[in-house]
N, C-alpha and C positions, 0 to 999 in steps of 0.2 A: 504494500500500500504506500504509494508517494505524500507526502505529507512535506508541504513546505507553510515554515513560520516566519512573517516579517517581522523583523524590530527597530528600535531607533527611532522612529519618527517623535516626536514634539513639539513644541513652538520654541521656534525662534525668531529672532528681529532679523530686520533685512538687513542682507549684506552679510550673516552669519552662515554657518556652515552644519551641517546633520552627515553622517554616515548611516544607512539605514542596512540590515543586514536582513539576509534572507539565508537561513538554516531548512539543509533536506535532507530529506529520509526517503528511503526506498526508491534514490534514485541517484546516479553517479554526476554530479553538476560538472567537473571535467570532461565526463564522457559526452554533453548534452549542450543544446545552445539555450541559454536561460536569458531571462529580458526581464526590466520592468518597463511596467505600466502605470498612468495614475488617471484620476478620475476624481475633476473637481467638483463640488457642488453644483449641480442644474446643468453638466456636460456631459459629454461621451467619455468614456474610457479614452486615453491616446497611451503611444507608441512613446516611451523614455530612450530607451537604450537597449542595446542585445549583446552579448557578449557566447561568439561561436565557441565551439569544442576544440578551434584549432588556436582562440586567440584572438581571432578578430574582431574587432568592436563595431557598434554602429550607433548615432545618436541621432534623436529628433533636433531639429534644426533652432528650434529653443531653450536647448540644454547644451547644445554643443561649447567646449570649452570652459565651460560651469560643474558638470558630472563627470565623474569618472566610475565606470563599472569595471569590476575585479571581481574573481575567486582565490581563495583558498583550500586547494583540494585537499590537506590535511582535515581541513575542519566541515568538507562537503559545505561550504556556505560561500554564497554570490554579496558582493557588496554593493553598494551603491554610496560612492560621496557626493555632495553636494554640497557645490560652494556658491560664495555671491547669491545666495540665495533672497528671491524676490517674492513680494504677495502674491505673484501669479503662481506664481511653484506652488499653492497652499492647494492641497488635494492628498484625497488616500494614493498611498501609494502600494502596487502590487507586485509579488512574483512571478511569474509562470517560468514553465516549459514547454519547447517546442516538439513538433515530431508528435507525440503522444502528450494532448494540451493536458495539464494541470495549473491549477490557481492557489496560489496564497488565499488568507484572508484581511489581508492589507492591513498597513500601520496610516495612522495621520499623521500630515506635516501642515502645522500653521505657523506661517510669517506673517509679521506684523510690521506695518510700516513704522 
């Protein structure tokens, strides 16, 4: 059974920085391409970041250079930093997995101007 748990998320003021992690089970996060998502209040879900099984990254065009997504395959857990963080960033933020989709069940991040 895959079970992935987000953490990290809370408030902070703009311009400050969260690392948000994402811990899994029953599923090899080196082996897999893992991504988050977030999903502001009164929007759709969107596209953060993915980070391939080979290494290679990819970022939504309003996070790029702000986020950086990492594993630690000692620890099976996907990270997500975030820096320069703005009120627009203020949404749950999500795990998944590709290939065969599984979902976190998201942390919050609020920034406060």
């Amino acid at each position: 059974q895959v079970q992935l748990v987000e953490s990290g998320g809370g408030w902070v003021q703009a311009g400050g920085s969260l690392r948000l992690s994402c811990a899994a089970s029953g599923i090899i996060v080196s082996r897999n391409a893992m991504g988050w998502y977030r999903q502001a209040p009164g929007k759709q879900r969107e596209f953060v970041a993915i980070l391939a099984s080979n290494g290679g990254t990819n970022y939504a065009d309003s996070v790029k250079g702000r986020f950086t997504i990492s594993r630690d395959n000692a620890k099976n857990t996907v990270y997500l930093q975030m820096n320069s963080l703005q009120p627009e960033d203020t949404a749950d933020y999500y795990c998944r997995t590709y290939g065969v989709e599984y979902w976190g069940k998201g942390t919050l991040v609020t920034v406060s101007s």
